[in-house]
LOVO-520369 format. One record per residue (C-alpha): x, y, z; residue number from 0. Coordinates in nm, 2 decimals, always signed. Example, Ala and Ser with C-alpha at 12.3 -4.5 7.8 and 13.67 -1.06 7.14 Angstrom:
% LOVO-520369
east / north / up / pos
+1.23 / -0.45 / +0.78 / 0 .
+1.37 / -0.11 / +0.71 / 1 .
END
This chain:
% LOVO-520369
east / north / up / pos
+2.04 / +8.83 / -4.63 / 0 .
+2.12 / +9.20 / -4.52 / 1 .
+2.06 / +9.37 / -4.19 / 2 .
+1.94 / +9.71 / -4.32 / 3 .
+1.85 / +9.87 / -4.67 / 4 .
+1.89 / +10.27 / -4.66 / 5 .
+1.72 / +10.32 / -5.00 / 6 .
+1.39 / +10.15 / -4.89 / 7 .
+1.18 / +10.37 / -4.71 / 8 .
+0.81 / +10.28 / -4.80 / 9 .
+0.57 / +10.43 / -4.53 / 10 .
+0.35 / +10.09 / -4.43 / 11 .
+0.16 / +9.96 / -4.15 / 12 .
+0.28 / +9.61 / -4.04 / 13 .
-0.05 / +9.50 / -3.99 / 14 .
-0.20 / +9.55 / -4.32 / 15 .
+0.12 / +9.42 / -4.49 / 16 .
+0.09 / +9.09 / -4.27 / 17 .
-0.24 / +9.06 / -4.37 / 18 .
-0.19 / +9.08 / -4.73 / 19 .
+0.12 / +8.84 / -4.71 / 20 .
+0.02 / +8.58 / -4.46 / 21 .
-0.24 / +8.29 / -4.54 / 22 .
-0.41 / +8.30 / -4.21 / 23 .
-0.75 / +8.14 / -4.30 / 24 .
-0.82 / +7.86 / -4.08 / 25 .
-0.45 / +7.86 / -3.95 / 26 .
-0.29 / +7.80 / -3.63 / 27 .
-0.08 / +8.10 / -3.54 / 28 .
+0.19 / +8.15 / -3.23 / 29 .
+0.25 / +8.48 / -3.15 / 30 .
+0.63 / +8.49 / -2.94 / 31 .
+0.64 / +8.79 / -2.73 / 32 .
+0.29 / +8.93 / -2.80 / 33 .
+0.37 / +9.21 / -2.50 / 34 .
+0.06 / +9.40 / -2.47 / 35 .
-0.12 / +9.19 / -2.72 / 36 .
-0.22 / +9.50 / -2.91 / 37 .
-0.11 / +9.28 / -3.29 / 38 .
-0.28 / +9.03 / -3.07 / 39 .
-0.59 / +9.14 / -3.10 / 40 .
-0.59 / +9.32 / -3.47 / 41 .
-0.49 / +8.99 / -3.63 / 42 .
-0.80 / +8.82 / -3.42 / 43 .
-1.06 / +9.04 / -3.51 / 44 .
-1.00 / +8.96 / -3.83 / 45 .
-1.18 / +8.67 / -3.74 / 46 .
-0.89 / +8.50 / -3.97 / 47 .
-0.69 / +8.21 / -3.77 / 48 .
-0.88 / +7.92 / -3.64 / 49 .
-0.68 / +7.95 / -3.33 / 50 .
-0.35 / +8.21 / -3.18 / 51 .
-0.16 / +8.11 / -2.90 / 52 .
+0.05 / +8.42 / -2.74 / 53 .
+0.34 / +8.39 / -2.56 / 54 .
+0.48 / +8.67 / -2.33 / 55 .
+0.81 / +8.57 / -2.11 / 56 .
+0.76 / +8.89 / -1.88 / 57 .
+0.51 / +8.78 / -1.57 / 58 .
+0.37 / +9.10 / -1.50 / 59 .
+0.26 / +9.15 / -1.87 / 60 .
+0.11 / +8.80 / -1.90 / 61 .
-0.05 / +8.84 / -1.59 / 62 .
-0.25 / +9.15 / -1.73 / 63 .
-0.32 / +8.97 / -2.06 / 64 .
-0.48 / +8.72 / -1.87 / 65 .
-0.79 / +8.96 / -1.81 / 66 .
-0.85 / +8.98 / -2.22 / 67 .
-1.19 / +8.83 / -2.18 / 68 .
-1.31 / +8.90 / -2.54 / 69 .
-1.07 / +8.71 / -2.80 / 70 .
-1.22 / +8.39 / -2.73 / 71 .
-1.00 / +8.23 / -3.06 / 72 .
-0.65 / +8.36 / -2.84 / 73 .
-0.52 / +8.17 / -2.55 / 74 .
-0.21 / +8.37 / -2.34 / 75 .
+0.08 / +8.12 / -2.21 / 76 .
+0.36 / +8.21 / -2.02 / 77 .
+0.74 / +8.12 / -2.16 / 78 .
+1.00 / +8.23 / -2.40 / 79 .
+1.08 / +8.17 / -2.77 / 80 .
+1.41 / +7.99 / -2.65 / 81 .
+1.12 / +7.67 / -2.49 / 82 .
+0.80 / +7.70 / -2.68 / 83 .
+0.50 / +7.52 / -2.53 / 84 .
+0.37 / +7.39 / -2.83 / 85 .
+0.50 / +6.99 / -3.00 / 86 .
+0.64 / +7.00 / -3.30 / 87 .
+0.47 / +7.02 / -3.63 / 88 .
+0.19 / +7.16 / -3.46 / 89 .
+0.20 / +7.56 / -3.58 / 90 .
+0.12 / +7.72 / -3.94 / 91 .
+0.25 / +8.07 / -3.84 / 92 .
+0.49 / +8.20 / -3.63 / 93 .
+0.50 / +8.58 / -3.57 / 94 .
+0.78 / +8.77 / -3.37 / 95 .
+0.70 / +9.15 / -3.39 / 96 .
+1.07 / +9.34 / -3.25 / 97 .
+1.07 / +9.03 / -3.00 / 98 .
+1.42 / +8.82 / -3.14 / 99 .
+1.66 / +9.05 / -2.98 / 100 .
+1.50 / +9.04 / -2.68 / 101 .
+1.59 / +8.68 / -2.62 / 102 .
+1.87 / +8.60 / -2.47 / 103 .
+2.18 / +8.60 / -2.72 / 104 .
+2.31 / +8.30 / -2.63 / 105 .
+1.99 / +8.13 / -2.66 / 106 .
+1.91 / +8.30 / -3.00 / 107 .
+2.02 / +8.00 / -3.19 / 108 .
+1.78 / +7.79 / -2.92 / 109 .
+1.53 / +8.00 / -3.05 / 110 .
+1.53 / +7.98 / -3.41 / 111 .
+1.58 / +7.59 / -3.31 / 112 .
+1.21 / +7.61 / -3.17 / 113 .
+1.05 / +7.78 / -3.44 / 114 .
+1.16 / +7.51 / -3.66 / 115 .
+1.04 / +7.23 / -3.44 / 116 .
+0.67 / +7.35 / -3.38 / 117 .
+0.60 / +7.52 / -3.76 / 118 .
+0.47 / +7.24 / -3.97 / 119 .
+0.61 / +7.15 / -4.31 / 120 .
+0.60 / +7.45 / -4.53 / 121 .
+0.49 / +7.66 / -4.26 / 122 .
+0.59 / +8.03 / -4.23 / 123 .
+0.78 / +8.24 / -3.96 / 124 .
+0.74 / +8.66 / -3.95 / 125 .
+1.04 / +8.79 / -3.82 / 126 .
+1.03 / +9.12 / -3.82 / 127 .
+1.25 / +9.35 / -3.63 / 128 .
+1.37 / +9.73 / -3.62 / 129 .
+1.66 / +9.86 / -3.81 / 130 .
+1.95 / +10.02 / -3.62 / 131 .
+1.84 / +10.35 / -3.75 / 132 .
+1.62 / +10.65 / -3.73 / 133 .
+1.56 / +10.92 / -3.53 / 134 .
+1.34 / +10.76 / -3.26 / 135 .
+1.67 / +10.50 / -3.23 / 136 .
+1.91 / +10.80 / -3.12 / 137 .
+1.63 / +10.88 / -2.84 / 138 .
+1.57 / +10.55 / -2.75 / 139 .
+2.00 / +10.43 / -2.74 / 140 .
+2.07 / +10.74 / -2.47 / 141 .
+1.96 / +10.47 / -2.22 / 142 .
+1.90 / +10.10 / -2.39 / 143 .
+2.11 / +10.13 / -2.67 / 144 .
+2.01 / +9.78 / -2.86 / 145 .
+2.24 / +9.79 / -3.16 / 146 .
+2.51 / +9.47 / -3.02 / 147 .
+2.20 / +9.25 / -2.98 / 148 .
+1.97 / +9.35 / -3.30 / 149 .
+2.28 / +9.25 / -3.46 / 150 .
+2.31 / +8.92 / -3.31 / 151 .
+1.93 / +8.83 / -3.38 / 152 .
+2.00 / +8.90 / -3.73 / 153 .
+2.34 / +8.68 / -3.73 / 154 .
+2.11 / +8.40 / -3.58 / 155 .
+1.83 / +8.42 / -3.79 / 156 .
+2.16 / +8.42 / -4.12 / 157 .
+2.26 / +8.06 / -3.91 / 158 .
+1.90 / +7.90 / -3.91 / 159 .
+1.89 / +7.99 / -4.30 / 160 .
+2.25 / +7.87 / -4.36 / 161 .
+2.17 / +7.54 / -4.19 / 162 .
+1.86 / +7.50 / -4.41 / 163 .
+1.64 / +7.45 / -4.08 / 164 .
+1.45 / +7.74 / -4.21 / 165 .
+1.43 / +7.91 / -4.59 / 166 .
+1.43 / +8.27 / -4.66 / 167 .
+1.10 / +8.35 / -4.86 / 168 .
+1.17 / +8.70 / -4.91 / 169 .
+1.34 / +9.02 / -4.73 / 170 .
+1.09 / +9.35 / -4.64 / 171 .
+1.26 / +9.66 / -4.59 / 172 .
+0.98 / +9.99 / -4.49 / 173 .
+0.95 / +10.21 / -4.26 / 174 .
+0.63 / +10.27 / -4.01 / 175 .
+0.56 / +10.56 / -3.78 / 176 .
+0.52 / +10.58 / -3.44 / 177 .
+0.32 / +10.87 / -3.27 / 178 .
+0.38 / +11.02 / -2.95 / 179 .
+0.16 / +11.32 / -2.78 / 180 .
+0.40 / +11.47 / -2.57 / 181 .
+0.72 / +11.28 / -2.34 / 182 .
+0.50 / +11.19 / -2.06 / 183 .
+0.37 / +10.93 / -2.33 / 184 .
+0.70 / +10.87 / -2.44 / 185 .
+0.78 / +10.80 / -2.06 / 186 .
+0.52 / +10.53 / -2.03 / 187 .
+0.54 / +10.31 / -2.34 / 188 .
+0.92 / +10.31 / -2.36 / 189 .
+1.07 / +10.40 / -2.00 / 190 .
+0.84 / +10.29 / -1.79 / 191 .
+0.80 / +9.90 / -1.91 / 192 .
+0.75 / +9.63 / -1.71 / 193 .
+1.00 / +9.41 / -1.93 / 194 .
+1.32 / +9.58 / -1.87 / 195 .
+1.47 / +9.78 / -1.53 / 196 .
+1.57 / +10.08 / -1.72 / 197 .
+1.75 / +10.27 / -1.45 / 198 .
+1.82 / +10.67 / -1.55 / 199 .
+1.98 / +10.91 / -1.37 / 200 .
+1.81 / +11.25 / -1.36 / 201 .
+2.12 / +11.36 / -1.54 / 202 .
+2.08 / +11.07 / -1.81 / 203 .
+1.66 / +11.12 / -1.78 / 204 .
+1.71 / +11.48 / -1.85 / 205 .
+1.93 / +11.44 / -2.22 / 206 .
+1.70 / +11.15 / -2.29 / 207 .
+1.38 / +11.44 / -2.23 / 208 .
+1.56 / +11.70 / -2.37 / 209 .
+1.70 / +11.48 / -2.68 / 210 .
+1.31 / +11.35 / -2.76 / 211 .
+1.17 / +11.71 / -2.68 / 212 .
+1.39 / +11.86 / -3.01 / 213 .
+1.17 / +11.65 / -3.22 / 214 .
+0.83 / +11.81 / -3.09 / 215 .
+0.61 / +11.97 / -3.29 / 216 .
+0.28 / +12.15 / -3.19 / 217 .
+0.10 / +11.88 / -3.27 / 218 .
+0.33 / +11.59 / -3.06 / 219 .
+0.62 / +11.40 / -3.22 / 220 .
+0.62 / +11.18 / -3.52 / 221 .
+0.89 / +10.93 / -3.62 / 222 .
+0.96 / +10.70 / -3.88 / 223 .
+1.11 / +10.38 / -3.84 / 224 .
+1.31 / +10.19 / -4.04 / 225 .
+1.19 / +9.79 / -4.01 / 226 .
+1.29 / +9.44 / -4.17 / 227 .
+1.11 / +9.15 / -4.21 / 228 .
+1.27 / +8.83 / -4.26 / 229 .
+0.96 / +8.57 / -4.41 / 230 .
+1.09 / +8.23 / -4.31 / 231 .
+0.97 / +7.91 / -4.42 / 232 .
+1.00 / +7.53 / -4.30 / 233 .
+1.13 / +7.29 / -4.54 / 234 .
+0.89 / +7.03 / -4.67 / 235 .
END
C-alpha cells in the first residue's frame, strides 16, 4: 500500500467510479460519516441498494439529516465509526468518503476493528480519502492543517490489512475537482462547519482569504484534488 501516487492524476467523479466498481444491487450499504448526505442521496436515487444506513457522529448535522423526508430506502443514525450500530455480519458495503481521519487517532484501529465486524464475508469497504496535496490543501492547512492525522488513517488502514482482518482489493489514485464561486462560498462549506470549531484570527482569516483569492479566476476558483481509494474486502 502507498499513501500518495504523484504520476496519477486522472480527472474522475467518485460517484460514477463507485458506481461502476461497487455491486450495490440489492445490497445493504453503511455509509460512516455521510455529513450532509449529499453521496447519500446520489447513491440512493440510483434506486441501487436494498437498504443505506448513514452514520454522522456530529449532532447538529444529524439533526438536520433527520428532516430528509424523501429517501425512504436511507435511515440516519447517530454514532461514530469507532462503535457502529449495526451486528456483525450484517453489512455488504461500507463507504467512508474523507471521513477516517476524522476519527479519533487513537481509535482509528477501533475503527477499522468495526468495519470488519459488521461487513459480511466477502464484503467490501470504500475507503477513500484525500491526498496530502494540491492546491486547495495549502488553502485549507493555513488553519486545519490535516497532514499528521491523514497519515495515521492511512498507517491504520496498512494495520487492518497486515492483520488480515481486511484484504486490499485494489489501490485508486485520481484526482476530482472542487468548484468554488467566490470565498464567501469557500467560507461556508469549509470554515463555517458545524463539525469542527475552527477558530481564525482576522490576521490568520485574512492570509487564509487572501491565499484562496490568488487562485480566482473570473469565473470562481477551480481545484483539483488528489484522492486515494483503498477497496477493502472481508475474508471469507
Amino acid at each position: 500500500m502507498k499513501i500518495a501516487d504523484p504520476d496519477r492524476n486522472d480527472l474522475v467523479n467518485e460517484i460514477r467510479l463507485m458506481l461502476g466498481e461497487l455491486p450495490f444491487d440489492g445490497a445493504r450499504v453503511l455509509e460512516l460519516g455521510c455529513g450532509r448526505a449529499e453521496k447519500t442521496r446520489l447513491l440512493a436515487e440510483t434506486g441501487r441498494p436494498a437498504e443505506i444506513v448513514a452514520l454522522e457522529v456530529d449532532k447538529i448535522q444529524h439533526a438536520r439529516n433527520l428532516e430528509i423526508a424523501d429517501l425512504p430506502t436511507v435511515s440516519f443514525r447517530h454514532g461514530g465509526a469507532e462503535a457502529i450500530p449495526a451486528d456483525d455480519n450484517s453489512v455488504d458495503i461500507v463507504l467512508m468518503f474523507k471521513s477516517l481521519h476524522h476519527v479519533p487517532m487513537a481509535q482509528m484501529d477501533r475503527a477499522l476493528r468495526e468495519i470488519a465486524r459488521v461487513l459480511k464475508p466477502g464484503g467490501l469497504a470504500w475507503i477513500s480519502e484525500p491526498v496530502y496535496a494540491g492546491d486547495l490543501n495549502e488553502v485549507f492547512k493555513l488553519f486545519h492543517d490535516e497532514k499528521v492525522v491523514r497519515e495515521a488513517a492511512f498507517a491504520a488502514q496498512c494495520r487492518a490489512v497486515d492483520s488480515g482482518s481486511l484484504l486490499l482489493e485494489r489501490e485508486m489514485f485520481f484526482d476530482t475537482r472542487s468548484f468554488f464561486e467566490d470565498f464567501a462560498q469557500f467560507d461556508s462549506r469549509m470554515i463555517r462547519v458545524t463539525h469542527t470549531n475552527h477558530q481564525l484570527s482576522p490576521e490568520l482569516y485574512r492570509q487564509v482569504r487572501e491565499k484562496f483569492e490568488s487562485c480566482m479566476t473570473a469565473g470562481g476558483a477551480t481545484f483539483l484534488n488528489p484522492q486515494r481509494v483503498d477497496l477493502l474486502r472481508k475474508p471469507t
